[in-house]
C-alpha positions in Angstrom: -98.7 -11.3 -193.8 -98.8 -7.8 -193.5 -95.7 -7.3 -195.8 -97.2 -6.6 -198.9 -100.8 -5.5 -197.6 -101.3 -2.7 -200.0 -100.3 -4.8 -202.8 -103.5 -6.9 -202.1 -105.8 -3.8 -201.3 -104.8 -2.1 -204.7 -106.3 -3.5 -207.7 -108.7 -5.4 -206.0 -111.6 -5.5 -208.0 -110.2 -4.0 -211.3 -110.9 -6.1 -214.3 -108.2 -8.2 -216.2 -106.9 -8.6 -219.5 -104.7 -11.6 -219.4 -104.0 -11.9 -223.4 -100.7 -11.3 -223.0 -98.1 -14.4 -221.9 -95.6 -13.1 -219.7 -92.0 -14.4 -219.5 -89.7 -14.3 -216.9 -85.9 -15.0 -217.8 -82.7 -15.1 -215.8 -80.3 -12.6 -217.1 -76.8 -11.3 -216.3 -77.5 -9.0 -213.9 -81.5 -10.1 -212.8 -84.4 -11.2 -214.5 -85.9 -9.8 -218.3 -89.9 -9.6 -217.9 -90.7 -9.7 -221.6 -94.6 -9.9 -223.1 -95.6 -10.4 -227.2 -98.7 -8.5 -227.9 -101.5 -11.0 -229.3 -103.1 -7.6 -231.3 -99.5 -6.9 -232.5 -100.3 -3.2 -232.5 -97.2 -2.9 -230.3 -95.0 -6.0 -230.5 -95.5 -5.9 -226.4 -92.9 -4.6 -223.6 -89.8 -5.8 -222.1 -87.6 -4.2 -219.2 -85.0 -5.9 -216.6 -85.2 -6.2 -213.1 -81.7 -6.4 -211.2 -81.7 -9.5 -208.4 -80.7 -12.5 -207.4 -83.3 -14.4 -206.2 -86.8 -14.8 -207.4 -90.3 -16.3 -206.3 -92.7 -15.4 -208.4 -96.9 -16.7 -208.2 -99.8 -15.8 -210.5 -103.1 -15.0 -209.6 -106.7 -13.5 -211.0 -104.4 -11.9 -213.8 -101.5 -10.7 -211.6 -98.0 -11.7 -211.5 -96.1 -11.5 -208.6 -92.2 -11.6 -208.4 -90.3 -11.7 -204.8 -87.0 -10.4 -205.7 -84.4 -10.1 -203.6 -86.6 -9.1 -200.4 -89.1 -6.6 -202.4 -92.4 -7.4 -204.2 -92.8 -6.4 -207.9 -96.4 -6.9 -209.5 -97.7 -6.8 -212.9 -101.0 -6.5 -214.2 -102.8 -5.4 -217.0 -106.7 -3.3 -217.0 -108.2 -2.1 -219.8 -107.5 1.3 -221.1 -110.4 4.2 -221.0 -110.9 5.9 -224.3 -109.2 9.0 -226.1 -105.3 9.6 -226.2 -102.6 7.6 -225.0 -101.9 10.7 -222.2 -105.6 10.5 -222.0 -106.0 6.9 -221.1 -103.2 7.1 -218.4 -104.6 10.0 -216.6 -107.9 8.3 -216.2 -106.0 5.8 -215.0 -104.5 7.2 -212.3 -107.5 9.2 -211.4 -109.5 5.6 -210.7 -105.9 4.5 -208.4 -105.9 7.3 -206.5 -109.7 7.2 -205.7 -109.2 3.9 -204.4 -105.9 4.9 -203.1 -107.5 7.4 -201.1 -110.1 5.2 -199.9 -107.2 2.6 -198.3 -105.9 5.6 -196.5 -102.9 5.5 -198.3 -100.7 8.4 -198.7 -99.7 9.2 -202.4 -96.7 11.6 -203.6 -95.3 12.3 -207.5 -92.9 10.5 -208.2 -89.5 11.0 -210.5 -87.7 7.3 -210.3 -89.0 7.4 -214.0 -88.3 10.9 -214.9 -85.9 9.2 -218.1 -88.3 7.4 -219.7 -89.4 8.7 -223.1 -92.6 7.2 -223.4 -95.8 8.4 -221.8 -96.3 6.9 -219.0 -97.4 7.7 -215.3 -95.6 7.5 -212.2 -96.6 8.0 -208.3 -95.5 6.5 -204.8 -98.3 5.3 -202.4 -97.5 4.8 -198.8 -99.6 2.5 -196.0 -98.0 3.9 -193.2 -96.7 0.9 -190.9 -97.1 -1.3 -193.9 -95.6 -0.7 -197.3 -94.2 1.6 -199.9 -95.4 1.5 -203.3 -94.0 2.4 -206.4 -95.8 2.5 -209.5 -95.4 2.9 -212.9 -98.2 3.0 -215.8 -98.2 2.4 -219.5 -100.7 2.4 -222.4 -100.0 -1.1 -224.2 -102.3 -1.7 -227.1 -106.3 -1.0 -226.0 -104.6 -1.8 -222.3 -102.9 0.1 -219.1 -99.8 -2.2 -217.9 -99.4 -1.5 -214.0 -96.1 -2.0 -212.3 -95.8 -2.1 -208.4 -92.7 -1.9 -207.1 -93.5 -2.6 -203.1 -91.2 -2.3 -200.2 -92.0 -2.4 -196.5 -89.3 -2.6 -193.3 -88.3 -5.8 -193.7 -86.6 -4.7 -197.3 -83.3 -4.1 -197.8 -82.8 -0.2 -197.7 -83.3 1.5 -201.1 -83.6 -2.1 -203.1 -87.1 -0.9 -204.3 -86.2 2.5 -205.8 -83.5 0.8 -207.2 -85.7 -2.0 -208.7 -87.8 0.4 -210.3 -85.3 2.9 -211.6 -83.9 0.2 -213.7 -87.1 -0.9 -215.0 -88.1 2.8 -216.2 -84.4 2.4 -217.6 -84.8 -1.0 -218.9 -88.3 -0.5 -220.1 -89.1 -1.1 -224.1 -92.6 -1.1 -225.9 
């Protein structure tokens, strides 16, 4: 149970937006996570992740994918006011509050360095738990949050790899 431990600590009590359907496809190499935007503003995202095997659960808004050993979660909060830079900083400021307050460890991040959209990017560690990775974007009036978690039991390196080739899969 204590696998993906931060995973349930972070987001706890952030509010939803679930106006967006999610599909989850099997593809050549993985699964395509693809989402239509309901307010059109955007047309919605899209972005691969490589694996083989997938369990995947909803819950309170979330989606939650087990592939191949690692933990990838989805969610979507509503977005603070002003720019699209703006909006994401915010953002991160409210994580790493409650970040902080899990005693979690947080470092920059580059997995996501290629990606030409704006978009922000960190790594927050529970030590003796899990590794997260996440990735924010603006989507419409929302923020979409990606968390990419690993913890011992993962195959070595499968989660930066996971998340590298969603920053390199990733459309809006």
């Amino acid at each position: 149970m204590n696998l993906f431990r931060l995973l349930a600590l972070l987001l706890f009590a952030a509010p939803v937006m679930a106006d967006v359907p999610l599909r989850i496809v099997k593809s050549d190499t993985g699964y395509m996570f693809t989402a239509q935007s309901k307010a059109a503003k955007s047309g919605g995202y899209a972005f691969e992740v490589p694996g083989k095997t997938i369990r995947s659960s909803e819950g309170k808004g979330r989606i939650f994918a087990a592939i191949d050993g690692v933990m990838v979660q989805l969610l979507r909060v509503p977005a603070g006011a002003g720019t699209e830079e703006e909006a994401l900083a915010a953002h991160r400021q409210t994580e790493m509050l409650y970040l902080e307050q899990s005693k979690a460890t947080v470092t920059p991040s580059a997995l996501c360095a290629g990606l030409a959209i704006p978009h922000a990017e960190w790594i927050a560690e529970l030590a003796g738990v899990s590794t997260s990775r996440y990735l924010t974007v603006k989507i419409d009036d929302s923020i979409l949050v990606l968390v990419v978690a690993s913890n011992a039991k993962s195959p070595p390196g499968q989660a930066d790899r996971q998340m590298t080739a969603i920053c390199n899969s990733f459309q809006r």
